[in-house]
ZAROZA-185195 format. One line per field, with one value per residue: x, y, z of N, C-alpha, C in turn. Coordinates in pm, 1 decimal. Example, Ala and Ser with C-alpha at 12.3 -4.5 7.8 and 13.67 -1.06 7.14 Angstrom:
BEGIN
nc1	[1319.0  1285.0];
nc2	[-569.0  -225.0];
nc3	[780.0  708.0];
cac1	[1230.0  1367.0];
cac2	[-450.0  -106.0];
cac3	[780.0  714.0];
cc1	[1320.0  1290.0];
cc2	[-330.0  3.0];
cc3	[780.0  787.0];
//
This chain:
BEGIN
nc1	[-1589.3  -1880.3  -2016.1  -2285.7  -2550.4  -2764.0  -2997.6  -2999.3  -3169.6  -3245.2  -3036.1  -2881.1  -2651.6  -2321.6  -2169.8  -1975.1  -2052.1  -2082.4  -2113.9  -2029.6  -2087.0  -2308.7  -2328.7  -2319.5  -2109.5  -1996.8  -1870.7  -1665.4  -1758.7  -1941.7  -2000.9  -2020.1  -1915.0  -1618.9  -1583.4  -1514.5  -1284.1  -1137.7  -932.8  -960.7  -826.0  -812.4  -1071.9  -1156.2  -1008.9  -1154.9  -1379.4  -1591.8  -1821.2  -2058.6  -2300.0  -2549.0  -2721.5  -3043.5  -3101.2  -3133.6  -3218.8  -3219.3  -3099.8  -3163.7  -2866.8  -2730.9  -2770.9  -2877.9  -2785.7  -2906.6  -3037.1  -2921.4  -3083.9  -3077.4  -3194.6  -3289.9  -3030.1  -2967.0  -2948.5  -3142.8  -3382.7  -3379.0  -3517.5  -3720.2  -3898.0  -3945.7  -3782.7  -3554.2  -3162.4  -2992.6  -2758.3  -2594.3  -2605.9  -2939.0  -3071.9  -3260.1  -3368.4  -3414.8  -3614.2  -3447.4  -3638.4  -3861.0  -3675.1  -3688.6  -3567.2  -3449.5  -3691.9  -3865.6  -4209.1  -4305.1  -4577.5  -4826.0  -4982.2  -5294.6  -5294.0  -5189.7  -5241.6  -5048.4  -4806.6  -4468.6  -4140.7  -3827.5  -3499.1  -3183.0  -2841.1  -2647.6  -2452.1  -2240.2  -2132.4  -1829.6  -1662.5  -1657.7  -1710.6  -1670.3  -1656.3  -1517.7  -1280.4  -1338.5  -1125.9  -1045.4  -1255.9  -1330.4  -1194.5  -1358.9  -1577.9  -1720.8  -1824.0  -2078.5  -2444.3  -2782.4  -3067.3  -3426.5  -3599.2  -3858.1  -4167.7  -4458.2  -4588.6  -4808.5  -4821.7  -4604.9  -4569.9  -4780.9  -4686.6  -4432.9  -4223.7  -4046.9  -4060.9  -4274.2  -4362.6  -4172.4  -4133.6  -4279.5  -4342.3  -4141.0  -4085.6  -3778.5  -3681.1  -3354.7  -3030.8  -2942.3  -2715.4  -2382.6  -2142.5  -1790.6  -1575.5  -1599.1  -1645.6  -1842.3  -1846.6  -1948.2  -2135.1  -2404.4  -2742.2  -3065.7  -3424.3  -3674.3  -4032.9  -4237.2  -4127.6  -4074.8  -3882.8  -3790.1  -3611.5  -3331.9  -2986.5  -2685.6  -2445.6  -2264.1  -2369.9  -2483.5  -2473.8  -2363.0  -2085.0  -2022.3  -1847.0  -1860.9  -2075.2  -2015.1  -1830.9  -1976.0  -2219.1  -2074.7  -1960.3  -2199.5  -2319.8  -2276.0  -2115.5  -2204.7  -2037.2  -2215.9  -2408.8  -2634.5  -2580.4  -2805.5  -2814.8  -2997.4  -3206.6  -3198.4  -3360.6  -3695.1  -3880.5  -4168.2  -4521.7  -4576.5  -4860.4  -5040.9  -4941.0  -4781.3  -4420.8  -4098.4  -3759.1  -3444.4  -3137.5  -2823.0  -2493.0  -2238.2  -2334.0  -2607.1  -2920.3  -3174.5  -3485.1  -3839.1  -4210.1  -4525.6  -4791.5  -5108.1  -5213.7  -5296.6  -5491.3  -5451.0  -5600.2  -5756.6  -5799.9  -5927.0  -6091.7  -6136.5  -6392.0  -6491.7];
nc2	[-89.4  61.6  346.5  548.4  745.0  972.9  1101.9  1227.8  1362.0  1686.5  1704.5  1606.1  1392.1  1233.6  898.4  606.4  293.3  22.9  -237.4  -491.9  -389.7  -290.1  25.6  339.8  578.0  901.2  1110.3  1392.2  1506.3  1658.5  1575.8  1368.1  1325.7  1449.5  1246.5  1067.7  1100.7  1038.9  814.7  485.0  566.9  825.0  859.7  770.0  933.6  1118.0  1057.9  1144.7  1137.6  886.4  709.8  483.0  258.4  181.2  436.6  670.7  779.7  618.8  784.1  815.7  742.8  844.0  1158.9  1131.2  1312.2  1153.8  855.1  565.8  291.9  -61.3  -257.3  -612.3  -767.5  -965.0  -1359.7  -1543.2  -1359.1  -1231.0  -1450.4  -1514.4  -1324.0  -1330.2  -1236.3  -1134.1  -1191.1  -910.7  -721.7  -516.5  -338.4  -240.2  51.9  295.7  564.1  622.5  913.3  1109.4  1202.7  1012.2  889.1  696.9  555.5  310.6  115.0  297.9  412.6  247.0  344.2  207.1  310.0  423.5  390.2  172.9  -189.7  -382.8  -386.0  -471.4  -587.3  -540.8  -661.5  -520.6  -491.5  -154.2  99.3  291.8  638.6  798.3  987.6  1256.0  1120.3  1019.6  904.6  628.5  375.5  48.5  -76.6  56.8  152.0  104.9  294.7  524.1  460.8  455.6  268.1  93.2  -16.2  -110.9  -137.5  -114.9  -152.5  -83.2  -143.5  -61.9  -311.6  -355.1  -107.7  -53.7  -289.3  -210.7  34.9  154.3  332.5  310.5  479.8  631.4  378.0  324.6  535.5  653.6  851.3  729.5  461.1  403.3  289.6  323.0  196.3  36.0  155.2  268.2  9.6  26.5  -127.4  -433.3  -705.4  -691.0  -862.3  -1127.0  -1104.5  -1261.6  -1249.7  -1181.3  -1138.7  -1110.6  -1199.7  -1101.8  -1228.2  -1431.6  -1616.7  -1496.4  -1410.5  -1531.7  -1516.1  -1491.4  -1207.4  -1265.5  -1402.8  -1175.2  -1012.2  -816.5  -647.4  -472.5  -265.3  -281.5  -156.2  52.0  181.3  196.9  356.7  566.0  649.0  782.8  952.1  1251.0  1109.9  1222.0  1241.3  1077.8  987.2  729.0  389.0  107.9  -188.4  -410.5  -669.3  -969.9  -1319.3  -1418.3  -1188.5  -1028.0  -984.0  -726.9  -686.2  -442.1  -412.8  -602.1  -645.0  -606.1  -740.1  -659.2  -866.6  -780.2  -987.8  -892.3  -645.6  -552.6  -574.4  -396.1  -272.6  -221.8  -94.1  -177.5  42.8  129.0  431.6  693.9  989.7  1339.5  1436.4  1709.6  1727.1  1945.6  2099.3  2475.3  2653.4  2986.5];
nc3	[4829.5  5005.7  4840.2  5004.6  5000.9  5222.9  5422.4  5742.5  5989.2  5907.7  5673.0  5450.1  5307.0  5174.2  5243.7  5380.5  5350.9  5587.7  5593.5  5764.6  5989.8  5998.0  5973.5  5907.6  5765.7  5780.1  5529.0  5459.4  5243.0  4994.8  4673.2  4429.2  4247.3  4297.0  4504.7  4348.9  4253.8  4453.0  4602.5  4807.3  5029.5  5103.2  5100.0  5361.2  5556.6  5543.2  5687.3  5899.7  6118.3  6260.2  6192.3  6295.0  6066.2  6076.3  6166.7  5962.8  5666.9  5397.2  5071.8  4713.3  4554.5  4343.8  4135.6  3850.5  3505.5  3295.7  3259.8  3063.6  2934.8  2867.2  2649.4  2592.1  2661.2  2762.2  2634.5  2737.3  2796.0  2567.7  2408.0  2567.5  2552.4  2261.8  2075.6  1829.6  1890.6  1950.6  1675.7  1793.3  2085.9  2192.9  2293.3  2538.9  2664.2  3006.9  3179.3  3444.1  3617.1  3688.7  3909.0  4190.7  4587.9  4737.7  4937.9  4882.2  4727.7  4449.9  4178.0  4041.5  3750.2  3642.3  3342.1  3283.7  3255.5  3298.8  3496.7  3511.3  3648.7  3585.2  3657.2  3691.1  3665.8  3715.9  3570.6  3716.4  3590.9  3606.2  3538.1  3290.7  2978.6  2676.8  2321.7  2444.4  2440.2  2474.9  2629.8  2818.6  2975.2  3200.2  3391.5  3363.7  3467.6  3823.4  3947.0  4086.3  4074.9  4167.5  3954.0  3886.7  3651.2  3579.5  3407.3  3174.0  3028.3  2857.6  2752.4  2617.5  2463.0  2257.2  2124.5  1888.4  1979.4  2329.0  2521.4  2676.5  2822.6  2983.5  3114.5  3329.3  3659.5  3926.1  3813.2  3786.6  4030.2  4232.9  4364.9  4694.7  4742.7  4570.2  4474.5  4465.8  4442.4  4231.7  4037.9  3675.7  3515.8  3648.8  3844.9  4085.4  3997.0  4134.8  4145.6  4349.3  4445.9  4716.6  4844.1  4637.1  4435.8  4128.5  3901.9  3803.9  3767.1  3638.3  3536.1  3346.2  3162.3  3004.1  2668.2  2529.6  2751.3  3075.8  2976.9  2711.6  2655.9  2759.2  2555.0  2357.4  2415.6  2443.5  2245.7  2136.3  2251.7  2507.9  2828.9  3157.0  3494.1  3717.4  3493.2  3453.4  3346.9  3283.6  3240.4  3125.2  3168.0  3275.4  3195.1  3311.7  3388.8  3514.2  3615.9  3844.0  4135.9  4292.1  4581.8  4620.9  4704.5  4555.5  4560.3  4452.2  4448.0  4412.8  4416.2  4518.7  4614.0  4715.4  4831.1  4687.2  4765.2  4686.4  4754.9  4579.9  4485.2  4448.9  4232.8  4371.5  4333.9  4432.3  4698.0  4697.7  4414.2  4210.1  3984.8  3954.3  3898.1  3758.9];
cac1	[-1640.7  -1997.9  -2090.0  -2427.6  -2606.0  -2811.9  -3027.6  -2974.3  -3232.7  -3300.3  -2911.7  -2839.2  -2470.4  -2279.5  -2095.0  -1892.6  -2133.9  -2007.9  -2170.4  -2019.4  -2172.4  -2421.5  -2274.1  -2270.8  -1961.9  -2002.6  -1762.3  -1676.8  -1768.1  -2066.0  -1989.1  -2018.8  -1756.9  -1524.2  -1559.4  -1463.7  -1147.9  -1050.8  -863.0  -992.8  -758.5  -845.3  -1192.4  -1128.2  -928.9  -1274.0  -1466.3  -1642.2  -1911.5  -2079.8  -2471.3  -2609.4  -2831.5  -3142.6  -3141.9  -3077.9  -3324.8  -3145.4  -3137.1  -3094.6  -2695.5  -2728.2  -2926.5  -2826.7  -2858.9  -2999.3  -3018.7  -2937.0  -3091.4  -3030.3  -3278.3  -3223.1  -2886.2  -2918.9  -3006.9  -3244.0  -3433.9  -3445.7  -3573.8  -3889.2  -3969.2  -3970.1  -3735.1  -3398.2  -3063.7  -2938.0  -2606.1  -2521.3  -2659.6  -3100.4  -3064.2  -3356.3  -3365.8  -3582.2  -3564.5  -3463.3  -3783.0  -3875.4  -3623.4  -3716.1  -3468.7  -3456.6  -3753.1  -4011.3  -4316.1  -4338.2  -4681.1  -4894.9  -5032.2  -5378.4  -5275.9  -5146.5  -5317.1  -4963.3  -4703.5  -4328.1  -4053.0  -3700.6  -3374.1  -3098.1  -2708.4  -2690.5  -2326.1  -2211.0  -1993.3  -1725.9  -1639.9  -1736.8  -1715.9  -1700.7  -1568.6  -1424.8  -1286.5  -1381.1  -1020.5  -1043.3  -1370.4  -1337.9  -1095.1  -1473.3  -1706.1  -1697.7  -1888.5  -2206.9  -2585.7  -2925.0  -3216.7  -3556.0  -3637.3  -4054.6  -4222.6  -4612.7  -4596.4  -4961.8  -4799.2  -4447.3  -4638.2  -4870.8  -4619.2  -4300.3  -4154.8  -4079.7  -4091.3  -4429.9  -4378.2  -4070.8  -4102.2  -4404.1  -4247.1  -4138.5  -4038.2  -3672.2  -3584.4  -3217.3  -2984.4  -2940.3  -2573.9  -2279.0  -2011.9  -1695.3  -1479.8  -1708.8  -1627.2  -1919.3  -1875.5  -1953.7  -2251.5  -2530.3  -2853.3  -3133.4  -3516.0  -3823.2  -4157.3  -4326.1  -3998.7  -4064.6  -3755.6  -3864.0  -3533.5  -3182.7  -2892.7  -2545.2  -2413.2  -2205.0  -2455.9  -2487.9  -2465.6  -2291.4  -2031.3  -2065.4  -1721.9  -1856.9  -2173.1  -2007.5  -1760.9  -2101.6  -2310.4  -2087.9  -1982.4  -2347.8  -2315.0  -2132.6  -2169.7  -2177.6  -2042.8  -2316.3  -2514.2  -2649.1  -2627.7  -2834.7  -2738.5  -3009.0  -3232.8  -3172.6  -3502.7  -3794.2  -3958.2  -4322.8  -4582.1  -4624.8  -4985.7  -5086.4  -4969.1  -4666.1  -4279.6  -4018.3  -3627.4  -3339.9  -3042.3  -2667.0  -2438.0  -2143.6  -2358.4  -2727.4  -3085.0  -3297.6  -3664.2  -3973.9  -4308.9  -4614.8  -4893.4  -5197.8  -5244.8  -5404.9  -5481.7  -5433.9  -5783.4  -5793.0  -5730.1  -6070.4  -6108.2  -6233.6  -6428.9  -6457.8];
cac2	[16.5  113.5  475.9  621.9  892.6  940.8  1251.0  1285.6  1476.1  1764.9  1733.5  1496.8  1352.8  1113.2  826.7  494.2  192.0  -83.7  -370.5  -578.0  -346.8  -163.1  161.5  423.1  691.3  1017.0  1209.7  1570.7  1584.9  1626.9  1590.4  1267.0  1344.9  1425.2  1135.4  953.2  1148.8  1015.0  661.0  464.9  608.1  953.2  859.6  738.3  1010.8  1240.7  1030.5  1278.0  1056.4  756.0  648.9  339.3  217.6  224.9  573.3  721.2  773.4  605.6  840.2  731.6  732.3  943.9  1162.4  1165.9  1380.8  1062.4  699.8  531.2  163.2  -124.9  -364.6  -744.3  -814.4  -1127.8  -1415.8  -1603.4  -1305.1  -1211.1  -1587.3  -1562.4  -1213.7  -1410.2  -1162.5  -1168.2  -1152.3  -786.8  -759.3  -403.3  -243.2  -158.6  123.6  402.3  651.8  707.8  1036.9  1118.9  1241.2  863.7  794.3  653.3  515.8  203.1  111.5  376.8  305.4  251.8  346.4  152.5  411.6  382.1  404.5  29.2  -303.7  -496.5  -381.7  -558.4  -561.1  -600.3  -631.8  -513.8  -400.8  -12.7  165.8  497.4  704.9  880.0  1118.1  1314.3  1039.5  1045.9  788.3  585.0  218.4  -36.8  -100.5  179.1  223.2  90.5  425.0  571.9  392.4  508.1  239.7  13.2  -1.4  -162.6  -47.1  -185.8  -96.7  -81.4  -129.6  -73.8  -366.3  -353.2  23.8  -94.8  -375.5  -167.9  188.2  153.1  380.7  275.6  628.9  589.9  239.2  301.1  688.2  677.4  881.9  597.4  350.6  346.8  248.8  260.4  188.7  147.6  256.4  250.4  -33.1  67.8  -254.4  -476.7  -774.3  -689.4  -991.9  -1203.2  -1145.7  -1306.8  -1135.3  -1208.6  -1134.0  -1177.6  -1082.1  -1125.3  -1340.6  -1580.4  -1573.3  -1485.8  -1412.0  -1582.4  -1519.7  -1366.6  -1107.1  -1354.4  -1426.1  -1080.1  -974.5  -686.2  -658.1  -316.2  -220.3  -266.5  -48.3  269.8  202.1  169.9  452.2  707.2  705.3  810.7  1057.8  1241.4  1042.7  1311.7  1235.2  1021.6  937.0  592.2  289.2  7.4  -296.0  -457.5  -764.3  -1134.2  -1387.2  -1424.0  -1086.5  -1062.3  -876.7  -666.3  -614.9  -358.0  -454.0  -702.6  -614.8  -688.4  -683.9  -705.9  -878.1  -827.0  -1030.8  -750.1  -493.8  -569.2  -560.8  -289.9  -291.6  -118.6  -166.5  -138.7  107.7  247.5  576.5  786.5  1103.3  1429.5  1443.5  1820.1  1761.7  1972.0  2236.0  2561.3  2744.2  3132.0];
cac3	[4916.6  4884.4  4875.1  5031.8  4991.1  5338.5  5474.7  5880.8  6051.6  5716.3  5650.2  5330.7  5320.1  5119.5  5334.5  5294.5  5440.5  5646.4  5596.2  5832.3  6138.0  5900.5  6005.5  5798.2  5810.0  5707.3  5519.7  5454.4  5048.4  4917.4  4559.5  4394.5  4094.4  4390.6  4631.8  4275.6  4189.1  4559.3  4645.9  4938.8  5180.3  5089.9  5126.3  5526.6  5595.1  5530.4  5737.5  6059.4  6187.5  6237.6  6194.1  6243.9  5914.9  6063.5  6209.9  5859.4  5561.8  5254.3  4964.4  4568.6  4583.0  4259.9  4067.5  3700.2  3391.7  3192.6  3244.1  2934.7  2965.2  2737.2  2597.9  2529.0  2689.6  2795.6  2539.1  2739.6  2768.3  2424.8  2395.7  2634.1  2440.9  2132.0  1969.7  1811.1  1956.7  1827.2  1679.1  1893.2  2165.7  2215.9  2431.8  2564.1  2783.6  3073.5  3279.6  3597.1  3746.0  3732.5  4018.6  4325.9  4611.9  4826.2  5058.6  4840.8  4665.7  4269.6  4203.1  3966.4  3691.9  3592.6  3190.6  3247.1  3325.0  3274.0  3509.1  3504.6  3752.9  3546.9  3764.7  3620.3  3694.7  3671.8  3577.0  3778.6  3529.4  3730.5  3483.0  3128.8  2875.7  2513.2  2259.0  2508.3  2374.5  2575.9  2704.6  2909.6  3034.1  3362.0  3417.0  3350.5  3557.9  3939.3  4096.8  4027.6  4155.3  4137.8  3877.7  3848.1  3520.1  3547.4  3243.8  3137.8  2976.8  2751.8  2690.0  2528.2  2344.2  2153.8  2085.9  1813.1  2104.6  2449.8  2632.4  2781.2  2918.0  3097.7  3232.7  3460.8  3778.3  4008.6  3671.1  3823.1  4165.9  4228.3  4565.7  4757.4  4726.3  4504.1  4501.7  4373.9  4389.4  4172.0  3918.7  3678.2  3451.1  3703.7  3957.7  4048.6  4003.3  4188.2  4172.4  4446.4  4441.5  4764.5  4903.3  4567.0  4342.0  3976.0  3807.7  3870.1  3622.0  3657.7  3458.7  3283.9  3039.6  2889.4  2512.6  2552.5  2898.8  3073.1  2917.4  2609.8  2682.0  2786.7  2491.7  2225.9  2422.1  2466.1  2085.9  2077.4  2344.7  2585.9  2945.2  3242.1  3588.9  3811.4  3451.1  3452.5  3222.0  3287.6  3171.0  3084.1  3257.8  3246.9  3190.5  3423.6  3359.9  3530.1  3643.7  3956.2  4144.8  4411.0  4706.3  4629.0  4723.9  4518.7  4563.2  4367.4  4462.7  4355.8  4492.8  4591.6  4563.4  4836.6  4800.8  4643.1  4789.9  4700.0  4733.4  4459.8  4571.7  4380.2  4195.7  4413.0  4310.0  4530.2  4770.4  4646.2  4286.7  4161.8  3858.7  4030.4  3804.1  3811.2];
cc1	[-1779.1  -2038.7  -2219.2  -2474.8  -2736.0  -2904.4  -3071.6  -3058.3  -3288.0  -3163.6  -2863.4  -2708.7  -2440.3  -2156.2  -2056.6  -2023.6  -2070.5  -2094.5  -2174.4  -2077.0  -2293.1  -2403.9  -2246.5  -2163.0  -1973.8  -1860.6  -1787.4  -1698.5  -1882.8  -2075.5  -1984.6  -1944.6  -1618.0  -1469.2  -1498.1  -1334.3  -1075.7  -1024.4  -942.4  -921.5  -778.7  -1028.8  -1224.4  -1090.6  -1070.4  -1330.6  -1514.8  -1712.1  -1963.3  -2254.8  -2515.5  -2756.1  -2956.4  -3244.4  -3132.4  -3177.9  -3180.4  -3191.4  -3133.8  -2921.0  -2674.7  -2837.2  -2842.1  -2879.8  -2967.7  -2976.7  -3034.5  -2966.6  -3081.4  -3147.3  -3225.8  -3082.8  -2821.5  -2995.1  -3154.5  -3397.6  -3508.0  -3545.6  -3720.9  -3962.7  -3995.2  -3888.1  -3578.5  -3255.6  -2994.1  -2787.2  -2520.2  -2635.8  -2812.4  -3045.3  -3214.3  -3326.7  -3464.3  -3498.4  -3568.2  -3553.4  -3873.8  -3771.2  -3684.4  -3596.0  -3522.9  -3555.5  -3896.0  -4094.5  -4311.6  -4522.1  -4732.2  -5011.9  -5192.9  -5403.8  -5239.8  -5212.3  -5177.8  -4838.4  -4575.2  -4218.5  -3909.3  -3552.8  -3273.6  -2964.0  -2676.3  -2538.4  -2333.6  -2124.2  -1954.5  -1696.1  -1709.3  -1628.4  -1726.3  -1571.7  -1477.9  -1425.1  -1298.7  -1242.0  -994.8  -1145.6  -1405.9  -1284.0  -1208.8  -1614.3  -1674.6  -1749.3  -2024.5  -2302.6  -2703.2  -3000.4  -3284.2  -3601.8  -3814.7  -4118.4  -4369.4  -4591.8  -4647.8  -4882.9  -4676.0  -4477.2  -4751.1  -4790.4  -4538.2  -4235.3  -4117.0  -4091.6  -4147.9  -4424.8  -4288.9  -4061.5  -4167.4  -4303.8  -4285.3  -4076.6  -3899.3  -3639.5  -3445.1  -3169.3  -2973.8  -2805.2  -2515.0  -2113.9  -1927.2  -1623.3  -1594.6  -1638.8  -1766.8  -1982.6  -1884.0  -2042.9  -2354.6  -2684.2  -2945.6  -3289.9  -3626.5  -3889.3  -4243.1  -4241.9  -4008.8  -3968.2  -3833.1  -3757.9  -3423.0  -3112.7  -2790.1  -2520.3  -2286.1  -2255.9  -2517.9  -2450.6  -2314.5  -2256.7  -2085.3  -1937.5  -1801.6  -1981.6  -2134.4  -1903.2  -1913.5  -2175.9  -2242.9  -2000.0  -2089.2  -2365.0  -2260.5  -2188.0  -2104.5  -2121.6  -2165.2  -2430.2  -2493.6  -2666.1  -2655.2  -2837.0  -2826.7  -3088.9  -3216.3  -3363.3  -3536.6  -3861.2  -4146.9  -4364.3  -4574.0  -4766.9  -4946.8  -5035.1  -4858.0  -4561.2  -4176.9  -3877.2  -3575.1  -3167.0  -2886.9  -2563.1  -2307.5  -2203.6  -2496.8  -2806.2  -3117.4  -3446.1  -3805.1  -4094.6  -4399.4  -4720.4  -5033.8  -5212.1  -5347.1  -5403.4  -5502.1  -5596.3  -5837.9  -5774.4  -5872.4  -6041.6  -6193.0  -6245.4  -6479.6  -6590.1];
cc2	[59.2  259.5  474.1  765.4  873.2  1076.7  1159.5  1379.0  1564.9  1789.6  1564.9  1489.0  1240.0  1049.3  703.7  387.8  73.6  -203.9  -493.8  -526.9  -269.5  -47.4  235.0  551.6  801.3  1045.2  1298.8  1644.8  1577.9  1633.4  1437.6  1210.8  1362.0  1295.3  1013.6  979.2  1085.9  860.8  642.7  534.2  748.6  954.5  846.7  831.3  1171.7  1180.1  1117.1  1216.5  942.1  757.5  499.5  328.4  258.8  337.8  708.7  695.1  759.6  700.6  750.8  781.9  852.0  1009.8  1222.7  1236.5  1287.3  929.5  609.4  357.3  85.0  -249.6  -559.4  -780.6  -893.3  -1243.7  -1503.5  -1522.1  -1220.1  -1328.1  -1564.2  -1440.2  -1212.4  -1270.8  -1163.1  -1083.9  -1072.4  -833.8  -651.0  -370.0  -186.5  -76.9  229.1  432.5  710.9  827.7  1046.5  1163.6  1100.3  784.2  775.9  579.2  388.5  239.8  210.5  326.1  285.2  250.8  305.8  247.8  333.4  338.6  278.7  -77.3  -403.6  -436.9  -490.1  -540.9  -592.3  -552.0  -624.0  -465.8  -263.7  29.0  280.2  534.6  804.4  1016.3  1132.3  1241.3  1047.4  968.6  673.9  412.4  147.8  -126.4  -64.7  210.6  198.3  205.6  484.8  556.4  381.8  390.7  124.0  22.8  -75.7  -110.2  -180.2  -92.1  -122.7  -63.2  -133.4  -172.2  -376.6  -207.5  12.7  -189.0  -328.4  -41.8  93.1  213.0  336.4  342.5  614.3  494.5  231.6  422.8  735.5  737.3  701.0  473.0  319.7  378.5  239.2  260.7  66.0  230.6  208.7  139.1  -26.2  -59.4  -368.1  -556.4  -753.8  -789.3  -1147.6  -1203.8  -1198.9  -1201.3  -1195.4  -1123.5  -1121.5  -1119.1  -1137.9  -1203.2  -1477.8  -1537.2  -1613.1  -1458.0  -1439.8  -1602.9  -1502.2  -1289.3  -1142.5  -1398.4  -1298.0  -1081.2  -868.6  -702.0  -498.4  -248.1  -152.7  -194.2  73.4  242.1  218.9  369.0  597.8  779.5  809.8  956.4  1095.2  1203.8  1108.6  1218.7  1202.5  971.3  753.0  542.9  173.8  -83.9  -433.0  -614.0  -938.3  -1233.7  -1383.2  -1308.9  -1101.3  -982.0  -846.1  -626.0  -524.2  -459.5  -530.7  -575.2  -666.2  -643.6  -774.1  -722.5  -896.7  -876.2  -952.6  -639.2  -498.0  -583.3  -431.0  -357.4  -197.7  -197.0  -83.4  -54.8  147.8  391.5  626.8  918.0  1174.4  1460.7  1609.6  1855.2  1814.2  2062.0  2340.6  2629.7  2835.2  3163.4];
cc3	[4869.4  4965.8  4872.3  5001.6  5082.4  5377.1  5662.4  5953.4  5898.6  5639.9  5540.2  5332.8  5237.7  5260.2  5292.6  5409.7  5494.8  5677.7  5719.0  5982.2  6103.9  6003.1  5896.1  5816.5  5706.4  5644.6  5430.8  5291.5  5045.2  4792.5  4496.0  4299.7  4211.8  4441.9  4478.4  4180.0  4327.1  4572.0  4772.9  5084.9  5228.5  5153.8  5309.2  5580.7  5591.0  5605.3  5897.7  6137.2  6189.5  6280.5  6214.3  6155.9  5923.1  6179.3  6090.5  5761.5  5434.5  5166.3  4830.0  4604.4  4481.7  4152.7  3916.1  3607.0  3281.3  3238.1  3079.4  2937.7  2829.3  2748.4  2571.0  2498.0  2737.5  2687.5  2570.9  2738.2  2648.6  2331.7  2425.3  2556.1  2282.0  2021.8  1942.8  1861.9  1879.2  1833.9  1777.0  1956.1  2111.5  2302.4  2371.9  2663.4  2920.0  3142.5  3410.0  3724.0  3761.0  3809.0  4135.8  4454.0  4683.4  4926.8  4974.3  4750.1  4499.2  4274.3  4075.5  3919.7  3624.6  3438.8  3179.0  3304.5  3354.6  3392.2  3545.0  3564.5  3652.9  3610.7  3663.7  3719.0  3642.1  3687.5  3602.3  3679.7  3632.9  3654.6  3317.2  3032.0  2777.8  2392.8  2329.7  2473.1  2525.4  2690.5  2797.1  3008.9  3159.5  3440.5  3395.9  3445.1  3740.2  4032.8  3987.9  4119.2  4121.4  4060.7  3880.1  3711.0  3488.0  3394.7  3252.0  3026.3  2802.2  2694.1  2562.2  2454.0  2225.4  2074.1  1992.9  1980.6  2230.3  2539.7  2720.9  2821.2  3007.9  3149.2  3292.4  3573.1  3874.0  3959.9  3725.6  3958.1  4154.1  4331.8  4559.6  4787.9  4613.9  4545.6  4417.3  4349.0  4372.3  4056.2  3836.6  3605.3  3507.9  3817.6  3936.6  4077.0  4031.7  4220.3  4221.7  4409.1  4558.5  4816.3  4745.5  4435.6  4162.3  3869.3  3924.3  3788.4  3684.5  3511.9  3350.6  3149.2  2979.8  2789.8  2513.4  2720.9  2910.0  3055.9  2765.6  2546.4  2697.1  2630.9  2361.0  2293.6  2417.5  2335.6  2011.0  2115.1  2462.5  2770.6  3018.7  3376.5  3670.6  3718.5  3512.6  3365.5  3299.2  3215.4  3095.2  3166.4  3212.0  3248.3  3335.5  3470.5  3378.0  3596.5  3779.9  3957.6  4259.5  4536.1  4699.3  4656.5  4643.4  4527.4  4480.7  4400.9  4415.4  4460.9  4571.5  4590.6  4703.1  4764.4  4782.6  4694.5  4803.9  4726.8  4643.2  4505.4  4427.3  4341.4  4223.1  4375.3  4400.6  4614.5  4744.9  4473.2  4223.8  4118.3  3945.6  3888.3  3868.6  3704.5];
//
């Protein structure tokens, strides 16, 4: 089932999407910890209306307290970055005022000459997490989603830190919804830039599963309702210019698509002096 999150006229709503007529179906929660304490049948049984797709402004599906992303979690990728395959879990954090949703622009910051498109698989937690073994943690995880994990390349190659290379506002695209029934050790992940395919893996060839991510991260810390863990990108990591498109395809899950724009600054942005 994949949950939306949709705004209607100036009226935002979460809804179940139907793929097979791209119809989207409202229903009567607006809570996103809710709609994931409910069973599918419960979920139908709320449904009030019906939209078709493209009379509807996609939202991000969720907006989290933290995204906790993970570094070098696939091997071929730790390969082309010429660096070694860790024994646990890279993770960093970008913040949520660097989300963006399906279809909006990522804007190319003047502080970088290098930017980098990395597709990744992004975990919904359903509920408040903490120590949870990895046996379990599917009883934790509400759902799955798309991230583009944007990187300033030249910025994350010169810092120790990676802060500044991955939390430009705009740095994470996610969407465009949430699928709940999801094998995650097993999709294929898919790339473009401009329609030309630049990464092609499955999620098969991770380091770390995403079991064994919420069981590592939330040892660390406690994982809220709607945070995100990204999982991490597979090889074929490359640059974005001005003006290209790139989407990211999961195979049960859709396309994510933004496009790259220039940093324009505000046409009134001027110091008044007094």
């Amino acid at each position: 089932m994949k949950i939306i999150r949709f705004k209607e006229k100036k009226e935002e709503s979460f809804g179940i999407y139907d793929d097979s007529q791209e119809i989207v179906k409202k229903i009567a929660i607006n809570s996103l910890e809710e709609i994931f304490r409910k069973n599918e049948k419960e979920l139908i049984e709320n449904i009030i209306e019906e939209h078709i797709l493209n009379e509807i402004k996609i939202l991000t599906p969720v907006i989290p307290s933290k995204i906790v992303c993970v570094g070098l979690n696939y091997k071929n990728h730790a390969k082309e970055l010429n660096m070694k395959i860790p024994n646990e879990p890279k993770i960093f954090i970008k913040p949520n005022s660097s989300i963006i949703g399906h279809l909006e622009d990522i804007i190319y910051p003047k502080e970088s000459n290098e930017l980098d498109y990395e597709g990744e698989l992004a975990i919904v937690i359903s509920k408040k997490s903490k120590n949870i073994p990895s046996e379990i943690a599917k009883e934790y995880i509400g759902g799955y989603t798309i991230l583009n994990d944007i990187t300033a390349r030249d910025i994350q190659r010169k810092e120790i830190q990676w802060t500044r290379a991955k939390s430009f506002d705009t740095f994470a695209p996610i969407g465009p919804w949430i699928e709940t029934n999801l094998n995650p050790k097993n999709q294929k992940i898919t790339t473009k830039v401009n329609g030309e395919i630049k990464q092609e893996s499955n999620t098969k060839n991770m380091i770390f599963s995403p079991y064994k991510l919420v069981e590592f991260i939330s040892s660390i810390m406690t994982l809220l309702p709607g945070d995100i863990i990204s999982t991490g990108t597979p090889p074929g990591v490359g640059n974005l210019n001005i003006g290209d498109n790139v989407e990211i395809a999961i195979e049960d899950i859709g396309i994510l698509k933004n496009f790259v724009k220039a940093d324009n600054p505000p046409i009134n942005n001027k110091i008044i002096q007094k």
